[in-house]
N, C-alpha and C positions, 0 to 999 in steps of 0.2 A: 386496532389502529396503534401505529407506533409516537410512543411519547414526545414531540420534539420541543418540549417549556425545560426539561433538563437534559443533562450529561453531554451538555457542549461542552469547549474549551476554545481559546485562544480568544484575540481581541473582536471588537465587536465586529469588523466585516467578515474576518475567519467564523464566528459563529453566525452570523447572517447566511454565511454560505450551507452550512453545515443545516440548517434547519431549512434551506432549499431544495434542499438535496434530500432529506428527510421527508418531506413533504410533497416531493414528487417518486415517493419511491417506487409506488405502482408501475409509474410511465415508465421510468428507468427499467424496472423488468419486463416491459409488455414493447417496447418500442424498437421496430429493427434501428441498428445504428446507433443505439444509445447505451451508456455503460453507467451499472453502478457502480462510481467509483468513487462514495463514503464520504470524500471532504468537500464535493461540488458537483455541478453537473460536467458527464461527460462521453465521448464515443470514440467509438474504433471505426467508424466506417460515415464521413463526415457529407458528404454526396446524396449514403442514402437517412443521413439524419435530417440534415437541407442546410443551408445555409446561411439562410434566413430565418431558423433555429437557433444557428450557430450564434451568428449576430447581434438575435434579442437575449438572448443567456448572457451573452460579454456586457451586453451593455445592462442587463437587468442585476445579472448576480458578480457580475466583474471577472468570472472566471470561467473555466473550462478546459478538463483536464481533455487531450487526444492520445489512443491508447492503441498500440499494435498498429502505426503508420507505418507502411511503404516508406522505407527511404528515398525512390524517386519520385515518391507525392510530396514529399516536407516541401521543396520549395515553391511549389504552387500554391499548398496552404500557407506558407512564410507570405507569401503572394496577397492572398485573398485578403491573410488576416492584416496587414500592412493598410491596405485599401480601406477599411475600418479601422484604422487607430491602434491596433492592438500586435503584438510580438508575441513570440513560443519563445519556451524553455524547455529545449530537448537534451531529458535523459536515454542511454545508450541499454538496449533490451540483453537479457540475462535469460535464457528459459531451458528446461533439460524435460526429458518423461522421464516417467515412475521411476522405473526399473532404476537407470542411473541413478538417480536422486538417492534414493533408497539404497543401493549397494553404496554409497559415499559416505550419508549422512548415517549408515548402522555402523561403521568404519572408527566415525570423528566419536561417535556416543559409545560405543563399545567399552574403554573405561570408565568406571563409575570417578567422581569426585568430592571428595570429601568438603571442598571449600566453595561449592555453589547450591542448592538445596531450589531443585522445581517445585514452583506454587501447584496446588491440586485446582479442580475445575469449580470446587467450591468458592474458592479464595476471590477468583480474576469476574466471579458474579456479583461480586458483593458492590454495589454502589461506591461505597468510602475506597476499597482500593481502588477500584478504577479512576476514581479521583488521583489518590498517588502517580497511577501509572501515565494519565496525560500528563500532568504536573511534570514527571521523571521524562516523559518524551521532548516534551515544551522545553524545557532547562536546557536538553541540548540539541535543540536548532532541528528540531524535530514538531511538524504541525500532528498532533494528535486524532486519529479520526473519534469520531460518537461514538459514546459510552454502548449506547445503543445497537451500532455496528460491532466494536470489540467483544461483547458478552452474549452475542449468536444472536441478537432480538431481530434484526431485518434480515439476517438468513444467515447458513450456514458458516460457521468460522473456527478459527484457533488460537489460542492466545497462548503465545509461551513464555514465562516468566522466571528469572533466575531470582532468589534471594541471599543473604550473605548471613550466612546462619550464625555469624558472627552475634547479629542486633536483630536479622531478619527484615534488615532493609532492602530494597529492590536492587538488586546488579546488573540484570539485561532483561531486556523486552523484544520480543518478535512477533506479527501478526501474518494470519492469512486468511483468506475470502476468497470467493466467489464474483470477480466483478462483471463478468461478460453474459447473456442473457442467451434465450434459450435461438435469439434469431443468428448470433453471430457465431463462425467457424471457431473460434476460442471457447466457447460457452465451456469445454470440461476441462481448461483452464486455471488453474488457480492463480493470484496471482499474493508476494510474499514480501514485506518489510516492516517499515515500523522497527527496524533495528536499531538498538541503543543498549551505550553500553557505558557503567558510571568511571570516572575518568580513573580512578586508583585501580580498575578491573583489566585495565586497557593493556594489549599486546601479551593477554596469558591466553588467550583461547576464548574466553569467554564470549566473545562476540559468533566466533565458529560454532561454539556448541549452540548457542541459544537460536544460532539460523539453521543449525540440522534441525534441531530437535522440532521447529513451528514448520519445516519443510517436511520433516518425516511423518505428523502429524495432519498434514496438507492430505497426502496421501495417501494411509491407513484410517484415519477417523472423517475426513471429508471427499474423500475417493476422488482425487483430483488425476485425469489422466498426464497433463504436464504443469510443473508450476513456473512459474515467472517474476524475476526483480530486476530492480533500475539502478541505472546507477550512472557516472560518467567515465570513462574511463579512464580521465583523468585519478580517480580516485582509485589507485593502485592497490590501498590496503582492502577497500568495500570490493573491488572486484577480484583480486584473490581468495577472498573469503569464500566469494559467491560462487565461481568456479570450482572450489575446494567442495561444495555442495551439487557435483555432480550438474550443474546448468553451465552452457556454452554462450559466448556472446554470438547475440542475431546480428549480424551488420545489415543485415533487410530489411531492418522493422528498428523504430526510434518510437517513443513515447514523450510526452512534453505537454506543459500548463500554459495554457494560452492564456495573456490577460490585455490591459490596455496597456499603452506602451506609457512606460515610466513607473508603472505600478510596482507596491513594495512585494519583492519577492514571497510567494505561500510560504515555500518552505525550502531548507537546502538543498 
């Protein structure tokens, strides 16, 4: 059974959430319509999760994230969730297969560099770092998932981490998982973020290497037949990046955190 008394992070309804989500990790894998999706409970397919599902999770754990929505469903679920007190926050979907991803991100990693130094698999297991690396997520406007999720313990993942060999303090972070289950059409999916990057690293690359590198690793070490990131695309620099990594924006499909209306934003 998966530990949920540590390796939270953030304030207490963000850790409330996280140990809900922990705790129902079973159902989240066995449920059609339901997604493990690490910081709360959530789904891709909301019809066949129920509604009335839907409902008592908003009102029970205050959140829930929806994941790989039809864009001509948003506004009936904007709909529903209205009807119940509660509003979405739709990010804009990123997704590419293998193959691209791979011919892009061997492309961006192909030079070696002398001024970033990848942590090994030993390092990102250790309790105390993974402490740093929410800490380093959290600081910038970034909700961290469980310790527990980051270091492969509820199922299969990757964690890629840059350090500054300078002091060996952390420079970027990027994760990837598995969050869709074995009922829904995404299940060999992966899906890719958790990007961050320390603000004196910003506009050298590093943000681009550190998302090949956990997208290449998607792929070759978690055998992901396509992966997928979020973003707005408002956010001109985060979807360049993410492009540059071989993934195309869906305009078909939106992803978004339902909460009550008024409530403090999860995350950026």
């Amino acid at each position: 059974m998966t530990d949920i008394t540590t390796g939270l992070y953030g304030n207490d309804a963000q850790r409330r959430l996280q140990a809900v989500f922990l705790a129902s990790l079973d159902a989240a894998r066995a449920t059609p319509g339901a997604v493990f999706a690490a910081r709360m409970p959530g789904t891709d397919d909301p019809d066949r999760l129920g509604w009335d599902r839907i409902a008592a999770t908003l009102r029970d754990a205050g959140a829930i994230t929806f994941r790989m929505i039809p864009a001509d469903a948003c506004p009936e679920i904007e709909r529903r969730l209205a009807d119940i007190g509660c509003e979405i926050t739709w990010w804009d979907v990123f997704d590419g297969p293998r193959d691209a991803i791979l011919a892009a991100c061997d492309g961006h990693l192909a030079t070696p560099r002398d001024d970033l130094v990848p942590v090994g698999p030993q390092a990102v297991a250790d309790p105390g770092f993974l402490e740093q690396m929410q800490a380093f997520m959290a600081a910038r406007g970034v909700a961290p998932y469980p310790a527990q999720v980051l270091s492969g313990q509820t199922g299969p993942a990757t964690l890629a981490v840059l350090t500054d060999p300078a002091d060996g303090s952390i420079a970027a972070t990027a994760f990837s998982y598995f969050p869709y289950n074995r009922h829904s059409p995404h299940h060999a999916t992966a899906w890719a973020g958790l990007v961050t990057v320390r603000e004196d690293m910003r506009k050298r690359g590093v943000g681009l290497r550190v998302n090949a590198l956990v997208l290449s690793a998607a792929i070759t070490q978690l055998g992901a037949e396509r992966v997928q990131e979020y973003a707005r695309t408002s956010n001109i620099a985060s979807c360049r990046m993410i492009q540059r990594c071989g993934l195309s924006l869906r305009a078909d499909m939106r992803s978004g955190i339902a909460q009550p209306a008024g409530a403090q934003s999860f995350t950026r």
